[in-house]
N, C-alpha and C positions, 0 to 999 in steps of 0.2 A: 504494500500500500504506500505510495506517496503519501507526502506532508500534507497536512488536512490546512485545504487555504484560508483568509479568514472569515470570522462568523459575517461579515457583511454579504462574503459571496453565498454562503449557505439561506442568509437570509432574501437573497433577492431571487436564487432560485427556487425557493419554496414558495416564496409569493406569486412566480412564474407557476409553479406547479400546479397551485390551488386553483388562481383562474381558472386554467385549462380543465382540470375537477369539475370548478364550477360551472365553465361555460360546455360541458358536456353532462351536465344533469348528475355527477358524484356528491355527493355528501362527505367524502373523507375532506380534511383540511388538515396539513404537515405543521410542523414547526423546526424550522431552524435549529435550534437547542437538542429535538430527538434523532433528526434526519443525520447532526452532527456526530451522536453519543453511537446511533443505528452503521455510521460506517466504520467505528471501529471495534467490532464485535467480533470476535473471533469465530469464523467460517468454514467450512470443509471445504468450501468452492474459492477458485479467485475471484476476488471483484475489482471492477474497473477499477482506477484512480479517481479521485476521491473528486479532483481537480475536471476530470473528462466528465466526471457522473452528471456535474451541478452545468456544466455547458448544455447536457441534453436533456430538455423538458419532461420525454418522456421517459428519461429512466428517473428523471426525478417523481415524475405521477408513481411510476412504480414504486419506487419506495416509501413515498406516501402510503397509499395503499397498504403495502404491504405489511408497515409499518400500524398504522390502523387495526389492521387484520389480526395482528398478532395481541396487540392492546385489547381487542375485542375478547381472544379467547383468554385472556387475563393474563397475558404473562406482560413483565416488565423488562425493557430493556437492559441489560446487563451487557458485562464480557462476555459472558458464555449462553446468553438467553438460546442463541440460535442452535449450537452444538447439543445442547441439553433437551431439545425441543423439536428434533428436525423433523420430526410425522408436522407436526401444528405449522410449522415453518415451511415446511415443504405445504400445506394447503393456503397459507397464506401468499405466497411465492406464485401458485399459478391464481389465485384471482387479481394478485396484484399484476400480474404479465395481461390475464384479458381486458384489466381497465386501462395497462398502458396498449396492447394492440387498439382496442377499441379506440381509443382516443385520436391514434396517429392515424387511421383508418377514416377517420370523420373527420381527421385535418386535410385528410387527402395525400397522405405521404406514404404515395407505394414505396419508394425506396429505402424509407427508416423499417416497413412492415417486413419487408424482404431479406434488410439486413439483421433481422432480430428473426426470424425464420429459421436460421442456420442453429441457433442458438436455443432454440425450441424444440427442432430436433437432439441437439445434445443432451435437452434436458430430459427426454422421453426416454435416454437410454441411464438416468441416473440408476446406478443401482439403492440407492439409499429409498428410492420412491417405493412404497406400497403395491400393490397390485389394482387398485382401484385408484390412486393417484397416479400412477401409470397408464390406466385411461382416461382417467381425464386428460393429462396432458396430451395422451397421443389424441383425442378429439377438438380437443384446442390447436394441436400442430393441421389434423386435418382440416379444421374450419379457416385458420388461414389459407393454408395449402389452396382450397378452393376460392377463397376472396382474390388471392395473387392470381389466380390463376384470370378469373374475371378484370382483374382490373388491369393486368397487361396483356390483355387481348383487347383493352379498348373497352371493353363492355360494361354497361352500369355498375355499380357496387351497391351494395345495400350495408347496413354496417355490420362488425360480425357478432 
């Protein structure tokens, strides 16, 4: 992980983030303070830099979300919240992926949908997944799969 840049940039991309929340019909709202404590939590997976994450909106929805998600089923952010938790984290993990697809999908960005595609397949093949969190992911990679499919052929999109 890179140097965590400062709370101002965390803070202006989470107000980025929320909008976007907002202006697609989410109820999650982030904060700066958790999005900050959220990246450095020690993880099985790698994650971006810390500094790339807050440049792109939509993985900052994502961890919005995800972030939420985890709050909801009551755990609290920790060092180890995620390692300790991976079944809960791993469910939080793909609904916060379909509000960040969904989002960039209704912003009109095949090519963020596309480049996070690759990525969706990797995660289909996480071993740590469940069998039942394994299909859902793999029907989330299919429901892309068919939106890209439609939207670079030209052809309408509906959202996914």
């Amino acid at each position: 992980m890179g140097a965590l840049p400062p709370r101002s940039r965390f803070e202006a991309a989470v107000g980025a983030g929320n909008a976007l929340l907002a202006r697609h019909g989410f109820r999650e709202r982030g904060r700066a303070d958790e999005l900050e404590a959220w990246l450095q939590t020690d993880t099985p997976y790698p994650n971006p830099d810390p500094a790339d994450l807050l440049d792109s909106p939509f993985l900052v929805v994502h961890e919005i979300v995800e972030i939420a998600e985890a709050k909801r089923m009551g755990l609290r952010i920790t060092k180890d919240v995620i390692v300790r938790n991976m079944e809960a984290i791993n469910d939080a993990h793909l609904v916060a992926a379909e509000a960040e697809l969904a989002i960039a999908a209704a912003e009109g960005d095949v090519a963020y949908v596309d480049s996070r595609n690759a990525d969706l397949r990797s995660w289909c093949d996480d071993p740590l997944l469940t069998a039942s969190q394994k299909a859902a992911y793999e029907a989330l990679r299919d429901r892309i799969g068919t939106w890209l499919e439609r939207a670079n052929a030209g052809r309408r999109t509906e959202g996914l």
